[in-house]
N, C-alpha and C positions, 0 to 999 in steps of 0.2 A: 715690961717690954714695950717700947714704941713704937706704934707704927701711925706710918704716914701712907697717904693715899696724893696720889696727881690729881691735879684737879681738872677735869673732863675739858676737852675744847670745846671752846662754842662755837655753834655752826653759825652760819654767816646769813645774815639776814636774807629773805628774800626778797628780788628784787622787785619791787611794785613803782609803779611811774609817777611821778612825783602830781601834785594837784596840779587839777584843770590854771590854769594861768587865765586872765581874760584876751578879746579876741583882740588882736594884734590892730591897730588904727587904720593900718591898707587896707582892712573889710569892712570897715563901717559903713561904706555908700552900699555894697550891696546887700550886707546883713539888716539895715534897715529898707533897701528897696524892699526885701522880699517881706521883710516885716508888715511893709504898708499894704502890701498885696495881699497876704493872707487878714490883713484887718481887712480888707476890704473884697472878702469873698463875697460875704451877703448883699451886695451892690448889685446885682442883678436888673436893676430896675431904674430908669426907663431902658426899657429894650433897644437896642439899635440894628441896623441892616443884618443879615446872615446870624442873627443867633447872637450876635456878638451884645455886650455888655458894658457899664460902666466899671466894673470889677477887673476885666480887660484890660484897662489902661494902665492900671498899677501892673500890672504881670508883666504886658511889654515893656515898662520900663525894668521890672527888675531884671528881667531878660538879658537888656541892653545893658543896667550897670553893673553886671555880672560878668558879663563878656569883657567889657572894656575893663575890669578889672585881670579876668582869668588872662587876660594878652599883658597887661602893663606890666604886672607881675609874675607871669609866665608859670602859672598853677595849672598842676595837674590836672584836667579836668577826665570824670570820669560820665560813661553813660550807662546806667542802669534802664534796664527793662525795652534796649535796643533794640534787641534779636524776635522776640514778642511779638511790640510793633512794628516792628521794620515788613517782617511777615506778612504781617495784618495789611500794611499801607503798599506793598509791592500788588498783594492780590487782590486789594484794592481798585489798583491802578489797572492791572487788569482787566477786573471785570467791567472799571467804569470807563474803558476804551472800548469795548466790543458791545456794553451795553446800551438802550435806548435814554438814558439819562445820563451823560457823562459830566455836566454842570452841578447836577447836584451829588455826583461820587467827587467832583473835584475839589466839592465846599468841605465835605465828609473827612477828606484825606487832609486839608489842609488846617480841620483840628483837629485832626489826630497828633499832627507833626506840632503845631501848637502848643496841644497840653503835654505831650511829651518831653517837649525843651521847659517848660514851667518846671513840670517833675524834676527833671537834671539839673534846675536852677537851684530850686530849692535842696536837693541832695549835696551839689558841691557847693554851698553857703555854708550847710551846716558839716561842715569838713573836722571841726574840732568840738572838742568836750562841749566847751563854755558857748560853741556858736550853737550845736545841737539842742545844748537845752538852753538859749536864748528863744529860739523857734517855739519851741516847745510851749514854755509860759506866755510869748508872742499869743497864741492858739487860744491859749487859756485864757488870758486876761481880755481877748476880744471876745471870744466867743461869747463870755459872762456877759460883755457890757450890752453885746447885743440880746443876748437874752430877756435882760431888765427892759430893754428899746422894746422888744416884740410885749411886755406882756403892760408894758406903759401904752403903747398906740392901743392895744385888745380894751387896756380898760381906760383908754378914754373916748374912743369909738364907743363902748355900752353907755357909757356916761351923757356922749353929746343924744345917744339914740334912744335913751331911758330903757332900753334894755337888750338883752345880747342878739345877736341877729346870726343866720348862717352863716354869714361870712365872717363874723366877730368870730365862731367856735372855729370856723377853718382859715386858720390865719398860715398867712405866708411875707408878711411885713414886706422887707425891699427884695425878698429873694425870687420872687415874683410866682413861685408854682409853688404848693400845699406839701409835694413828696418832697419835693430838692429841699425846702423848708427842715423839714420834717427830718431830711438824711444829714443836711448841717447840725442841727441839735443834737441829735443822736450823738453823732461819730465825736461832738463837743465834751459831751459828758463824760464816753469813753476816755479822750483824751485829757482830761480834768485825773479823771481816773488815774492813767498811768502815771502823770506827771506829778501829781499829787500837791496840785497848784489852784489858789491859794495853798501857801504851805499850816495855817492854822486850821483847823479843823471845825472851826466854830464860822470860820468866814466861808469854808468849802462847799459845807453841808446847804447851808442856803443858795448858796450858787446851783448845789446841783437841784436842788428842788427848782428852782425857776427854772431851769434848762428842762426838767421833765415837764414840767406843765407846759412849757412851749413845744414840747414833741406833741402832747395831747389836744395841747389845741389845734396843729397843724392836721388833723385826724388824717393821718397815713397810718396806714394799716401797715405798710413796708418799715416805717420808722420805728412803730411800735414792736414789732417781732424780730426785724431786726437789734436791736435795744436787746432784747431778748437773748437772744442768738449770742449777739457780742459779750454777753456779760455770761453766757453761759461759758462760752469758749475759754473766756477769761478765767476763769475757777479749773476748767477740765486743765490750762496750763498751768497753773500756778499749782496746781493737785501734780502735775508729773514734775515739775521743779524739784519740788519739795518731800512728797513721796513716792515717787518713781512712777514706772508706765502702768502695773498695776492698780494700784489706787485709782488714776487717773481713767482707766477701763471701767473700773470699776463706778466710778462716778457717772462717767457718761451713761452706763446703759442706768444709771437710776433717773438722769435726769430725762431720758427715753422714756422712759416709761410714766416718769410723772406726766412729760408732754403727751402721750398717748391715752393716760386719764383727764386729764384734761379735756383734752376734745371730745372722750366720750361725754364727760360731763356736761360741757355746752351744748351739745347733742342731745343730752337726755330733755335738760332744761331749758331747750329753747332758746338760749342768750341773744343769737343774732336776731332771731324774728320780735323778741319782747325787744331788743334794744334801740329796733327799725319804728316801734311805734314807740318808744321814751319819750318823757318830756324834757330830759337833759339834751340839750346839743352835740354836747361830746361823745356822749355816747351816740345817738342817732347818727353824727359824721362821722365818725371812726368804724365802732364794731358794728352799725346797723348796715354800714354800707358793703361787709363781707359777703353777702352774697350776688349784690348787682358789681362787685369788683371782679370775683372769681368767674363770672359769668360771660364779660367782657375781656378777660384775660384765654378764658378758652377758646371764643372766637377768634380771636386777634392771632391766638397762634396756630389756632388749625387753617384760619386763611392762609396764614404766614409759609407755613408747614407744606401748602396746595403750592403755592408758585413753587418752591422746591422743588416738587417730586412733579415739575412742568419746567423746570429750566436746566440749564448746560451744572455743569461739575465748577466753570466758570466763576458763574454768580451773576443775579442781576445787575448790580453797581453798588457801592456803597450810596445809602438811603434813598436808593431805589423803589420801596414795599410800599409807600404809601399811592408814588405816581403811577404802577403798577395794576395796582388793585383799583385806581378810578377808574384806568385805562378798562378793565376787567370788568367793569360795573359792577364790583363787588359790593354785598350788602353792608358791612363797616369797614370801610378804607380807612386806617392807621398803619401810622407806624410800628416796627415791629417792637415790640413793650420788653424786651429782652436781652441782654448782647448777646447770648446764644443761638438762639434763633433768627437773630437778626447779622450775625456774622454768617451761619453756613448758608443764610440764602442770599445776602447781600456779596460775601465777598468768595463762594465756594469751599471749596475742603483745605484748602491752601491758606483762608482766610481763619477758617475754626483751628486749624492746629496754630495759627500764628496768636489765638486768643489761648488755647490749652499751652502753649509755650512762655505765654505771660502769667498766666495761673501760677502755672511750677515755677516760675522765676519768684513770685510774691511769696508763695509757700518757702522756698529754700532760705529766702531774705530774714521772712518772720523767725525760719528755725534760731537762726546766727542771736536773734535778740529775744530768746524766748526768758533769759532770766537776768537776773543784775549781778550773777558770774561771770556767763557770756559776754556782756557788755563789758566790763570792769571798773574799777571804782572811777573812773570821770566819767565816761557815760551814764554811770546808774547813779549819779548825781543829779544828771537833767532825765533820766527815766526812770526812777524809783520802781516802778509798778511796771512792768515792760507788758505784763500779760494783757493788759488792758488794750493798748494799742495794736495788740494781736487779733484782740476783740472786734478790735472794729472791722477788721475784714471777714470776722464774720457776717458783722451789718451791710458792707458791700457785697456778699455772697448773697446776701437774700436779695440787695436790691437789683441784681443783676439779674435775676429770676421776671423779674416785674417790670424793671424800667432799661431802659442805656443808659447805664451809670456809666460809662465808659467814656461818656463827653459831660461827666460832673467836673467841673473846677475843683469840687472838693475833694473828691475821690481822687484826683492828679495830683493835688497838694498833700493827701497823706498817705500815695506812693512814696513820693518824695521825700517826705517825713523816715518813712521808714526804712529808705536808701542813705540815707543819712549815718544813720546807726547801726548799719549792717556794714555799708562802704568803708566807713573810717573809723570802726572800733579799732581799739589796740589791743596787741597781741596781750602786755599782760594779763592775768590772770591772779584774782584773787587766792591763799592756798586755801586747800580743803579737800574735800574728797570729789567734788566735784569738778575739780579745775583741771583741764586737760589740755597737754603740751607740754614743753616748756618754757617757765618764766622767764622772760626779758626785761628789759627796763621800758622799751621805746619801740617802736614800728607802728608801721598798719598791715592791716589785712585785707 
């Protein structure tokens, strides 16, 4: 007897969006302004009036060749992390019209608005696959060359000096300050990390050694734990990717508790007091200096903390704490070493929810790019490793603790980075079990 069988239909492929294309020639003036910009973060130095910088001048222009492009061609343009600052810069204004220093809240607000338009410059540059991870190895391939720059000056300074000196082990090359130093290198690494650039592995790995030895020689204690932080985060994300929330709980409370032996350990043994008397540099500037940093970091914020529970719901003015506290004859008059601390006294409760409003806006961004599903296959071409760049705002979360990262250039640049690939991912979707929605060929999100 014969039999015959139909032959099944076959289901119709899924639709996946074709490869990244390159960037279209209308953007090349400002995909390379911003390019030159971010080459030229570490320019910090010579200082010029108000804080401002050589690194500055590249930003305004890509600024400006952004704009005159997003009008000539009439793009889209979007604003990420608005509502945040906008917040921030209203109770700003505020506080620095009612208060006794309003020249120096005016300087304050007007980088706020500054590095803000940088951030949105660099988000709608990297508007496609191919501009997003141009930026991206942009990052990488500077950050590396300046790394080799930092540890060429360190050893030919010991050379011309016949041997290392303290400022040789606390180096900060053109960036001009040890921390900001220290937070560029870092957040380099990470980003080496996610983008996975060099892409050989034999040219990487030495890259990233130089980049750590340049975090170590900057001795920031914020660089170093931060460092820390960022790459710890990066495993707890890439642990829930790959095997769910679980796993990823479960990772964290062990890596809790390794930090919690930890410092009992350095505690048992001494580390920071034996490493204050070393005959290593690095270590004497870095972990020797842990306890005259934690010490300075108390006072700074219990002064900080006193004009609070002494002023209006207002706020003094944006960077008002340091003119305050002379005013006050207080015993160490600084700045306040924190954006928390230095937002609810500087710009009031108006001013802190407008910083907890930027938080959750960075948090919900990172969720959208937490894996190279989410992304889809052209972005996770220029972000291979997305978790890494997630990392690094753990590095900005510690340095927010310690300093006002809030008016770092770099810190602004890898908002924007990460606006980027949150703002114009596309809707497809990889299939699998993870992929959720429905597939289309084409759109944004």
């Amino acid at each position: 007897m014969l039999m015959t069988s139909a032959r099944p239909a076959s289901r119709p492929a899924p639709g996946l969006p074709a490869p990244p294309v390159r960037p279209e020639r209308g953007d090349r003036l400002p995909r390379w302004a911003v390019a030159v910009a971010i080459a030229g973060l570490p320019l910090l130095i010579p200082p010029g009036p108000s804080n401002t910088a050589p690194a500055d001048v590249f930003i305004v222009i890509a600024i400006g060749a952004t704009l005159l492009w997003a009008a000539s061609t009439r793009q889209l343009v979007k604003f990420p992390y608005v509502v945040g600052v906008g917040t921030m810069v209203v109770a700003g204004c505020v506080a620095a019209v009612f208060g006794k220093y309003p020249h120096e809240g005016a300087l304050a607000l007007l980088i706020d608005l500054f590095l803000l338009a940088w951030a949105t410059t660099v988000a709608n540059v990297g508007r496609t696959d191919a501009a997003a991870g141009f930026l991206m190895r942009v990052w990488c391939v500077t950050g590396s060359l300046w790394s080799v720059g930092l540890l060429a000056f360190v050893g030919h300074h010991a050379a011309s000096s016949g041997t290392a000196t303290a400022e040789a082990a606390r180096a900060s090359f053109t960036l001009g300050e040890q921390n900001g130093a220290g937070f560029y290198f870092a957040v380099t690494i990470l980003m080496i990390l996610a983008g996975r650039y060099p892409r050989r592995l034999w040219l990487r790995l030495p890259v990233l050694a130089c980049l750590l030895l340049d975090t170590l020689l900057t001795g920031s204690l914020a660089a170093i734990t931060g460092l820390l932080a960022g790459l710890a985060l990066a495993l707890i994300v890439r642990t829930a990717a790959r095997h769910g929330g679980a796993a990823a709980l479960v990772l964290f409370l062990v890596l809790a508790v390794a930090a919690a032996g930890g410092q009992r350990v350095e505690h048992h043994y001494q580390v920071v007091p034996k490493a204050q008397s070393s005959q290593n540099l690095l270590l004497r500037n870095s972990v020797g200096r842990a306890q005259q940093s934690i010490w300075e970091r108390q006072v700074i914020t219990y002064e900080t903390l006193g004009l609070w529970r002494t002023s209006t719901l207002v706020g003094l003015g944006p960077n008002a704490t340091k003119s305050t506290l002379k005013a006050q004859q207080a015993p160490y008059p600084k700045e306040a070493h924190d954006d928390w601390t230095a937002s609810l006294v500087e710009r009031g409760i108006v001013g802190f929810a407008g910083l907890l409003l930027l938080v959750a806006e960075i948090i919900w961004r990172a969720s959208r790019v937490g894996s190279p599903r989410r992304l889809g296959p052209g972005l996770a071409a220029g972000l291979p490793a997305p978790e890494f760049l997630i990392g690094a705002f753990a590095t900005m979360a510690v340095y927010s603790f310690t300093h006002q990262i809030l008016h770092d250039r770099t810190a602004w640049t890898l908002l924007g980075v990460l606006a980027a690939f949150s703002l114009w991912r596309m809707q497809a979707r990889w299939p699998g079990p993870d992929a959720t929605g429905p597939v289309t060929s084409r759109g944004t999100q």
